[in-house]
C-alpha positions as CSV (number, residue, x, y, z in Angstrom):
1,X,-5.2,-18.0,15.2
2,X,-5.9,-20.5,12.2
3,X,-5.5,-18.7,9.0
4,X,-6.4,-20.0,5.8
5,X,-6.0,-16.7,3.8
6,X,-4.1,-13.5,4.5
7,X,-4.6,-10.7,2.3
8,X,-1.2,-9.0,2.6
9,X,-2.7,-5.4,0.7
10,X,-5.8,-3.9,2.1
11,X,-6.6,-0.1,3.0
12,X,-7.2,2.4,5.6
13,X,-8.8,5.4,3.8
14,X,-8.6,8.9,5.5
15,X,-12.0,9.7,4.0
16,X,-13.3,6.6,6.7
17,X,-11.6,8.0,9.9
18,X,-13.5,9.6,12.3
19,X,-14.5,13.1,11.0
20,X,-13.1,15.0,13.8
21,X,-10.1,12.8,14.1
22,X,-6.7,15.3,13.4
23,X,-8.5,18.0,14.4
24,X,-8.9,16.6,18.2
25,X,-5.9,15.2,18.5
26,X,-3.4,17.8,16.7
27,X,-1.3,20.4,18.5
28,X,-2.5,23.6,19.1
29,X,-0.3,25.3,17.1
30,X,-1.2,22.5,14.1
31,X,-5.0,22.2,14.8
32,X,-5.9,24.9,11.6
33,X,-3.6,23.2,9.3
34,X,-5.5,19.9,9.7
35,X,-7.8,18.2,7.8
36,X,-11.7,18.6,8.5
37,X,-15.2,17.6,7.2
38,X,-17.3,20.2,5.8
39,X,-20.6,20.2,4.0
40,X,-20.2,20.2,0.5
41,X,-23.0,19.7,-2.9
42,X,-22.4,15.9,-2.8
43,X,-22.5,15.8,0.9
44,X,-20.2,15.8,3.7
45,X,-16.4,15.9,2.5
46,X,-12.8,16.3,3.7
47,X,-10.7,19.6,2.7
48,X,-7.9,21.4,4.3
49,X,-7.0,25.4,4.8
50,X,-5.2,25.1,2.4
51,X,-8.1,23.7,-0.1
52,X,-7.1,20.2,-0.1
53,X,-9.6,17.8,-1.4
54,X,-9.5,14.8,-0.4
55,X,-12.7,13.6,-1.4
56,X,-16.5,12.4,0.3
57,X,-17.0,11.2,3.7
58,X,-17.1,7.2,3.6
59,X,-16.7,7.8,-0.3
60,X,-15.6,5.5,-3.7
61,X,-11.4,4.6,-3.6
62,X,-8.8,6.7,-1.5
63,X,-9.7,9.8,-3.2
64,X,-13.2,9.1,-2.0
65,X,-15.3,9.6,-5.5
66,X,-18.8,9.5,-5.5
67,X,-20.0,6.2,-6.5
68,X,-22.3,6.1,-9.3
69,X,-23.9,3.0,-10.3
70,X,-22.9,1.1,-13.4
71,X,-19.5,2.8,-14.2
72,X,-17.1,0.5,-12.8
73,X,-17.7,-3.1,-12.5
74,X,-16.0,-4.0,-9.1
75,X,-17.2,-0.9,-7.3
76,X,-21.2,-2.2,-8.4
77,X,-20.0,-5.3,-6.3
78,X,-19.0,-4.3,-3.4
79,X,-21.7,-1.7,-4.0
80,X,-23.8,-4.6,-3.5
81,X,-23.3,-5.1,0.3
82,X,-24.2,-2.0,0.9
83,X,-20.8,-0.7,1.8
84,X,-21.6,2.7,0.3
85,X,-24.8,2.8,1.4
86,X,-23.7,2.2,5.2
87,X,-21.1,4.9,4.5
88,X,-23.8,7.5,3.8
89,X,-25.5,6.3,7.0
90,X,-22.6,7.0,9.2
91,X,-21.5,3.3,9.4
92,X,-17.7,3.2,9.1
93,X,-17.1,-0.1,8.2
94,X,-13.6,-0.2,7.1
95,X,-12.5,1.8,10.4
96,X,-14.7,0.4,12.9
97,X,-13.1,-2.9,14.1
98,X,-16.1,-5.5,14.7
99,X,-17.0,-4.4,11.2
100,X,-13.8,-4.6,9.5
101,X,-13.3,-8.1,10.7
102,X,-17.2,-8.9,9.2
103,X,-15.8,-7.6,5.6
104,X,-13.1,-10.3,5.9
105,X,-15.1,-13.0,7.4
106,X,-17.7,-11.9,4.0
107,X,-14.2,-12.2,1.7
108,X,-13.1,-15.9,3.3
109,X,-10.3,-14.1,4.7
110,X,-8.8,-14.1,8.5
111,X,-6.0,-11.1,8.5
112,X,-5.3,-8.0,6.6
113,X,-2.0,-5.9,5.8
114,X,-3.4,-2.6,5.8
115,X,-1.7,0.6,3.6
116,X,-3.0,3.4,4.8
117,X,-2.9,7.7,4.2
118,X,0.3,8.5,2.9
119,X,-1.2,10.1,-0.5
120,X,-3.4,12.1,1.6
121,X,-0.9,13.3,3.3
122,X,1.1,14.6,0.6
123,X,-2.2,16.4,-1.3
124,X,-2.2,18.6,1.9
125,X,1.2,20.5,0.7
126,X,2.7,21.6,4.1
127,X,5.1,18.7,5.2
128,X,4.9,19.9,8.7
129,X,1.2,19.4,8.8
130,X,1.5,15.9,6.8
131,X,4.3,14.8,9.6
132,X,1.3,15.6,12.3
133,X,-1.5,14.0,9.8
134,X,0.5,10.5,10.2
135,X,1.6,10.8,13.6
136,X,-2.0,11.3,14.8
137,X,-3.2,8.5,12.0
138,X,0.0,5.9,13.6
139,X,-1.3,6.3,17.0
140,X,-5.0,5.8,15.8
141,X,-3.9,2.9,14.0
142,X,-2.0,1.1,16.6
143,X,-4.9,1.5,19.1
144,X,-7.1,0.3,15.9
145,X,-5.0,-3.3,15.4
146,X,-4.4,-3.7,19.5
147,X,-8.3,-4.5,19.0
148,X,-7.3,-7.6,16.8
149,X,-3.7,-7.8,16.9
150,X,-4.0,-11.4,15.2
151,X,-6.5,-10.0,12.5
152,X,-5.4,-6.5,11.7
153,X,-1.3,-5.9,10.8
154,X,-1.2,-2.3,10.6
155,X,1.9,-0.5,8.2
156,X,3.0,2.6,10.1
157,X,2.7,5.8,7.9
158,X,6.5,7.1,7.0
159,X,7.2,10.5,5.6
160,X,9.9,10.9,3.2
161,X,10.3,14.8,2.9
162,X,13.0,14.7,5.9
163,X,14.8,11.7,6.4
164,X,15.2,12.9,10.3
165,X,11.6,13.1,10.8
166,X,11.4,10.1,8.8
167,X,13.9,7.8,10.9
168,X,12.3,9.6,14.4
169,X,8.4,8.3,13.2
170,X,9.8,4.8,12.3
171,X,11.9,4.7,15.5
172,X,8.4,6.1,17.6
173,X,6.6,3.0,16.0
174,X,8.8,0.6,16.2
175,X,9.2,0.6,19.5
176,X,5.8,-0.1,20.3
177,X,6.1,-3.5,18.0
178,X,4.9,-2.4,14.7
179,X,5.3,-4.6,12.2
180,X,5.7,-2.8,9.1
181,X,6.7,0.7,7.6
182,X,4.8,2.2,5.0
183,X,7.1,4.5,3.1
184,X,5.5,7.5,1.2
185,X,5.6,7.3,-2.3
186,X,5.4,10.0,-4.5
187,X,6.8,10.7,-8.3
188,X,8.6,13.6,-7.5
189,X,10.3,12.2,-4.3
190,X,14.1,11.7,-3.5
191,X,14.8,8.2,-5.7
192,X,15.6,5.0,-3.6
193,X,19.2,5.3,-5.0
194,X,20.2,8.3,-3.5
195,X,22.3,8.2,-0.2
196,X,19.3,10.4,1.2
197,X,17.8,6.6,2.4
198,X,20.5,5.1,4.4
199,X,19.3,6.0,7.4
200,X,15.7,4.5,7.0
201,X,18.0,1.5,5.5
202,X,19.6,1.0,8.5
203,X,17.3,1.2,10.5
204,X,14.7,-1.4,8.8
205,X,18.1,-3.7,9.0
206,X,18.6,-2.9,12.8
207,X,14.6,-4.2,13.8
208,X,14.1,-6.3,11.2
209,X,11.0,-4.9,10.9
210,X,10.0,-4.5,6.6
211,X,9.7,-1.3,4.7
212,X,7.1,-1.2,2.0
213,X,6.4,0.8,-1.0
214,X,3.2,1.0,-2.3
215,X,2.6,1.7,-6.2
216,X,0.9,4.7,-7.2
217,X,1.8,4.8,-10.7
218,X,3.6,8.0,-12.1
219,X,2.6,11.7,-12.5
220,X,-0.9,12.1,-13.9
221,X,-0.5,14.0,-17.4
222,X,-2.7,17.1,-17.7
223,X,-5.4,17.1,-20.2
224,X,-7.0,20.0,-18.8
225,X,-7.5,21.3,-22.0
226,X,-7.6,18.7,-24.2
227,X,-11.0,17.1,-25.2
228,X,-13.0,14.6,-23.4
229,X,-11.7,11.6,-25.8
230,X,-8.4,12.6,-25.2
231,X,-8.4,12.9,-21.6
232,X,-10.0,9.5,-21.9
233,X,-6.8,8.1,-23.7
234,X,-4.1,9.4,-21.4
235,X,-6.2,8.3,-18.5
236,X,-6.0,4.3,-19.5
237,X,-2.6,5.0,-20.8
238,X,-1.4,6.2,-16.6
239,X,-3.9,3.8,-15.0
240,X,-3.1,0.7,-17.4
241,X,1.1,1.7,-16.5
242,X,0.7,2.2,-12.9
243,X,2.0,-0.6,-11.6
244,X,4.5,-1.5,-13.9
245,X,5.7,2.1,-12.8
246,X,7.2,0.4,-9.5
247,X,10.1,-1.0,-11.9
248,X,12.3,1.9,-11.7
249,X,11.9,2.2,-8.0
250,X,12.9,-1.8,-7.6
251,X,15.9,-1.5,-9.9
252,X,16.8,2.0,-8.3
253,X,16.9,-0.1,-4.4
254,X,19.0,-3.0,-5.6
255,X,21.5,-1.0,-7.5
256,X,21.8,1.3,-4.9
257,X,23.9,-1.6,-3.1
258,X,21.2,-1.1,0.4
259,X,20.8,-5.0,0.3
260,X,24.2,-5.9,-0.1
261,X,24.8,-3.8,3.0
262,X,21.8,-4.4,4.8
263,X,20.9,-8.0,5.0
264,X,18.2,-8.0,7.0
265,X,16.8,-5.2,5.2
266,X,13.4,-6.7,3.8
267,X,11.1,-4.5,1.4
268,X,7.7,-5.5,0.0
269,X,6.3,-3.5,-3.2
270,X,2.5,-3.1,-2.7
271,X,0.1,-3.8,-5.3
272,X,3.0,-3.8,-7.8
273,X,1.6,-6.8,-10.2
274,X,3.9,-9.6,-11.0
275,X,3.9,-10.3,-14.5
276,X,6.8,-7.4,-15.2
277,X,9.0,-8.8,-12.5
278,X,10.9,-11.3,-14.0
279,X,11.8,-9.4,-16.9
280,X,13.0,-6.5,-14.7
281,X,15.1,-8.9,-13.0
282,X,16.9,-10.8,-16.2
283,X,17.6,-7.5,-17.5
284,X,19.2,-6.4,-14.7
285,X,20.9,-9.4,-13.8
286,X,22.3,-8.6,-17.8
287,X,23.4,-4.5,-17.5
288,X,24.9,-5.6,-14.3
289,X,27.1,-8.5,-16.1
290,X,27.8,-6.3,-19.4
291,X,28.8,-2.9,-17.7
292,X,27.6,-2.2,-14.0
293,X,29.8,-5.0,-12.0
294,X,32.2,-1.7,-10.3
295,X,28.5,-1.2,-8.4
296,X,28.5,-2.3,-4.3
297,X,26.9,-5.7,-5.1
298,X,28.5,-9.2,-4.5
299,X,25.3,-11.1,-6.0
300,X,23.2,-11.0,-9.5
301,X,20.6,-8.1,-8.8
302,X,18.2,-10.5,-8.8
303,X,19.5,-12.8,-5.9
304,X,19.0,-9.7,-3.6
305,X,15.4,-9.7,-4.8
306,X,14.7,-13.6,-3.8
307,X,16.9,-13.1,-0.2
308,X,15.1,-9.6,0.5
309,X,12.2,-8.8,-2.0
310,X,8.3,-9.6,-1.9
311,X,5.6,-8.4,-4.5
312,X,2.1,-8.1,-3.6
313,X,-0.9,-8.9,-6.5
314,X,-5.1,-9.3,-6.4
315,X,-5.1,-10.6,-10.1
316,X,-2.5,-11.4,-12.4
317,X,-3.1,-14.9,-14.5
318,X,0.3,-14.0,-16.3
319,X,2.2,-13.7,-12.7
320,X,0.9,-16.6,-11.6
321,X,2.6,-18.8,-14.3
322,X,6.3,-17.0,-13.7
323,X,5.8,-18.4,-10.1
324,X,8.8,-20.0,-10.3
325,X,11.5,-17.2,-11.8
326,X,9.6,-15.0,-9.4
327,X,10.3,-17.5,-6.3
328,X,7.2,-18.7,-4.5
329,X,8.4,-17.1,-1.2
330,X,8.6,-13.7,-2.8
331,X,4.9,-13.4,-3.8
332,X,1.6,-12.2,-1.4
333,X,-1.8,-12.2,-2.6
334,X,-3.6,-9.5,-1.1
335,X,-7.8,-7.8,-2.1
336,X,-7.2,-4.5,-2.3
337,X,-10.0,-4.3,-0.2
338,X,-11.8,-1.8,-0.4
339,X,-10.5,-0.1,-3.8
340,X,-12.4,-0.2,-7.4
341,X,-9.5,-1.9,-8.6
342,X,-9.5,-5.0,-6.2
343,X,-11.9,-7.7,-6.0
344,X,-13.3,-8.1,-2.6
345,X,-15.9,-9.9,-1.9
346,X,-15.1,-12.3,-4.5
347,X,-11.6,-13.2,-3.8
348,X,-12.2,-16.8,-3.3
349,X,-13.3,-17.0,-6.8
350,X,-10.6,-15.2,-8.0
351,X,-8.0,-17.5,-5.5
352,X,-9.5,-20.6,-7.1
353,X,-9.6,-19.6,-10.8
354,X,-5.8,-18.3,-11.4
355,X,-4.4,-20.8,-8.6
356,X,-6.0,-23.7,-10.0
357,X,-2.7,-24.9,-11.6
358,X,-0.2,-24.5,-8.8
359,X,0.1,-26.9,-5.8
360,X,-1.4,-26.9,-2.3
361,X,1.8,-25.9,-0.9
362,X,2.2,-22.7,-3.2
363,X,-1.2,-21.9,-2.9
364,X,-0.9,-21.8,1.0
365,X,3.1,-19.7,0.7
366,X,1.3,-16.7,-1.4
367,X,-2.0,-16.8,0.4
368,X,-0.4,-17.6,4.0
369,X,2.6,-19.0,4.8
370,X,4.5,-16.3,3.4
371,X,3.0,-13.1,5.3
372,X,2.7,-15.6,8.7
373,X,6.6,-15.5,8.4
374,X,6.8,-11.7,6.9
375,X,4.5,-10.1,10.1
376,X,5.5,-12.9,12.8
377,X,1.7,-13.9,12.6
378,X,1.3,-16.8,15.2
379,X,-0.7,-19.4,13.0
């Protein structure tokens, strides 16, 4: 396959799976605790027994918002292509293959990463049922990719509330030649420095095969009953932060010592940003020197991020010029696609514009080269 670009963060939402997907394909003993579509005021949407919502069918974003013109910029363009229009027609363009592959061709792009369901998953509260939501979602996605295994690099779905379960759903997937875990992340879950992970450590070491975390920013405060204007202030305050957020999880992994032990352990922080990285680092690199040296690490904290680390972005101008404390083989560039915060179908223009100062050859590690090596893409 010739690849010019490779978007190494786009989406699988559960809101454009088949309707009747976990409900076909659970256990018997499972099927109730699934999630379903019903009919709701906006239309068709997914819930749970439970009253999970996770939002409308073929909806806005991963918590499938109903898209209303003229509110947010980026969701107007890709509003544009009729996305959401096809979505109310039945047209699943982000889960049916030949169409997926048309979004990318639309975005001058050849291959996608794709995240998928793990916050879903949690918003169901019943582990069990969320270990048989991704079991059912990693077999629909492997069969998904096998379509175009050059095109589509699909993360298998890991749930953290058991580290057994968790280590037995990697194992599952790994053996059939996934090429990347996607851990759940959650603000309330077990922190990366906790002995809790070695297992999943080990593991990842073992196959070689990354783990990734994906940002989601912190706990949402609740403004409930605070005033509209309010609300609105503590909303940009958590969206503006969230991912910055992921600096606590990166310093938490590397002074946990798991990349000192594991070497081959890789570990790729999704949609994290750039522009607070090399901070994080020098600052650690500085605690570690002044008062943390009895810790289980033989190198600065932030050689273990340029041997083992990688950091996905869309946009970040300010990233972009730290290209070289950040280490041009650490960085992906990846759409987003298709979330309100990305900026498919104009990622070309964005590529151009903020890359327009680096060389060729950098340009083609955080675009390319980089996730060809990462995934073992044949290019």
């Amino acid at each position: 396959m010739k690849y010019d670009v490779i978007s190494a963060d786009g989406h699988v939402d559960l809101i454009w799976l088949p309707p009747d997907l976990f409900t076909k394909n659970a256990s018997t003993s499972m099927k109730e605790r699934m999630p379903y579509v019903v009919d709701g005021p906006k239309g068709p949407e997914w819930t749970s027994i439970k009253g999970a919502k996770f939002g409308l069918v073929n909806g806005m974003g991963s918590a499938g918002r109903e898209y209303v013109p003229g509110i947010i910029h980026r969701s107007d363009r890709m509003a544009s292509t009729g996305l959401y229009d096809d979505g109310k027609k039945g047209l699943r363009r982000l889960t049916d293959v030949e169409l997926r592959l048309k979004d990318q061709e639309r975005d001058g792009v050849q291959a996608e990463v794709l995240y998928g369901i793990l916050g879903a998953s949690g918003r169901l509260n019943d582990p069990e049922a969320a270990t048989e939501v991704l079991r059912i979602y990693n077999d629909w996605l492997h069969d998904f990719c096998s379509a175009a295994p050059d095109r589509l690099v699909g993360l298998a779905n890991i749930p953290n509330h058991d580290m057994g379960v968790a280590v037995a759903e990697a194992s599952r997937n790994a053996k059939r030649g996934v090429k990347g875990f996607d851990v759940a992340n959650k603000p309330d879950m077990t922190p990366l420095w906790d002995p809790f992970w070695e297992p999943l450590w080990q593991l990842a070491h073992e196959t070689g095969i990354p783990i990734h975390f994906h940002t989601i920013g912190g706990r949402s405060p609740d403004t409930s009953k605070m005033p509209v204007f309010v609300q609105r202030r503590a909303f940009a305050a958590h969206i503006t932060n969230f991912q910055m957020h992921m600096g606590y999880m990166l310093m938490s992994l590397i002074f946990s010592g798991a990349p000192e032990r594991y070497p081959n352990l890789k570990i790729v922080i999704g949609e994290a940003g750039l522009g607070w990285i090399p901070y994080v680092l020098q600052h650690m690199d500085l605690e570690w020197e002044d008062q943390f040296k009895d810790l289980d690490l033989k190198m600065k904290p932030s050689e273990y991020w340029h041997r083992q680390f990688y950091a996905t972005y869309q946009t970040d101008p300010v990233g972009v010029r730290l290209f070289d404390l950040l280490g041009v083989d650490n960085v992906m560039w990846g759409s987003d696609f298709p979330h309100p915060d990305g900026i498919w179908p104009d990622s070309q223009e964005f590529l151009d514009k903020e890359l327009s100062g680096v060389s060729a050859d950098v340009r083609r590690k955080v675009t390319r080269d980089n996730a060809v090596k990462l995934y073992q893409l044949a290019a």
